[in-house]
N, C-alpha and C positions, 0 to 999 in steps of 0.2 A: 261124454266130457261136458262138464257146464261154459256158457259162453264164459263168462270171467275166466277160466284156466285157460280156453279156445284164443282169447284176449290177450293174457298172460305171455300165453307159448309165442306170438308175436314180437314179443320185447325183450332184449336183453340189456344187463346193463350199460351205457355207452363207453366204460371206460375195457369194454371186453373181456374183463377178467372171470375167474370162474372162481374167484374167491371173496365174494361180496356178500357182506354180512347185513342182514336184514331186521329192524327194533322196530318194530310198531308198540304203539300204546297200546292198551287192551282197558283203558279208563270206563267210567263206572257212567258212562250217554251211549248213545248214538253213537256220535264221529269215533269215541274211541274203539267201538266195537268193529262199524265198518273199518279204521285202521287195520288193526288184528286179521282181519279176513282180508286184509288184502294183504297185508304182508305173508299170511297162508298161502295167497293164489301165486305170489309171484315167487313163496319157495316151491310148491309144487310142479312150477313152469320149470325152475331153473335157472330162476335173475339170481340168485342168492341162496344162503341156507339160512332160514328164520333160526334168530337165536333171543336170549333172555333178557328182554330190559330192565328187570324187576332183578335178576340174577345182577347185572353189572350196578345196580342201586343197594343192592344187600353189599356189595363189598367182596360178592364170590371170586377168589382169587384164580379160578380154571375161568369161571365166564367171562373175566377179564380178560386174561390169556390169549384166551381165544377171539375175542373180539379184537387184542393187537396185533392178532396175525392175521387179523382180513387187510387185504388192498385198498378196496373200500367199503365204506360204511354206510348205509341207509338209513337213513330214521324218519318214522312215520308218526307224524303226531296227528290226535286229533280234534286239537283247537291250541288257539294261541298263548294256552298256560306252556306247550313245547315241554312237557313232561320227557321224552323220551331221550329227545335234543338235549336237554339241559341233563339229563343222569349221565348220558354219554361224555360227556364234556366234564362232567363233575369229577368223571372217574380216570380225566385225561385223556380217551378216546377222542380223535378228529370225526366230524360229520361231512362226508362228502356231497350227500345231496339230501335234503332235508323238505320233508312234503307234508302239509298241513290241509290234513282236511275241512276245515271250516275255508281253508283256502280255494276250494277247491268246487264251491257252492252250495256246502251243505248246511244247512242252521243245526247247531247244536240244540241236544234237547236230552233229556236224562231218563228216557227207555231205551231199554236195552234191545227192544227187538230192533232190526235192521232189514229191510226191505232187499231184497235180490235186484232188483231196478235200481235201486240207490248205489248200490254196490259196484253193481255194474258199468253206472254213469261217472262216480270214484275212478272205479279199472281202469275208464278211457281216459281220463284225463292221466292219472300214474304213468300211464303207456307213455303217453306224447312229453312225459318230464324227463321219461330214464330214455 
């Protein structure tokens, strides 16, 4: 098991539900990529079940749906254009806790490879927000 998921399986949401929906960015840096991977590690843990942001931006009337039948909402951006925050919202979805990786100490920058260390230092701070 990779530390990040080892990481992961330590947190769960605060509000204790088992029905928390999970939108990470998946943008075209860095932070967005780390976003994406984390929102993978914390559905693979079991904070949530990663679903479509790009899906509730197309106007998918299921990926809707189903994002208004979560409890709560996650949204993972990663930097403060809040891409994922803002489709959510667009689309009438509430954001319950919203996490901004440039917030989080990472400098943006527009490769796309992403460091396992980076990720992981990400992980730990996500842990200590939910």
């Amino acid at each position: 098991m990779s530390k990040n998921l080892e990481m992961a399986d330590k947190v769960k949401c605060s509000c204790e539900s088992d029905n928390v929906g999970v939108f990470p960015c998946a943008g075209a840096s860095n932070t967005g990529q780390i976003s994406n991977k984390i929102g993978v590690e914390l559905a693979k843990s079991g904070v949530g079940t990663m679903m479509c942001t790009v899906g509730i931006g197309g106007h998918r009337p299921g990926l809707i749906k189903s994002a208004e039948g979560c409890d709560r909402i996650i949204a993972i951006d990663g930097c403060p254009l809040n891409c994922a925050k803002e489709t959510l919202e667009h689309a009438g979805i509430d954001v319950d806790t919203h996490i901004v990786v440039t917030e989080l100490g990472v400098k943006k920058n527009y490769e796309l490879e992403i460091s396992p260390a980076q990720v992981e230092e990400v992980m730990e701070k996500v842990v200590e927000i939910l």
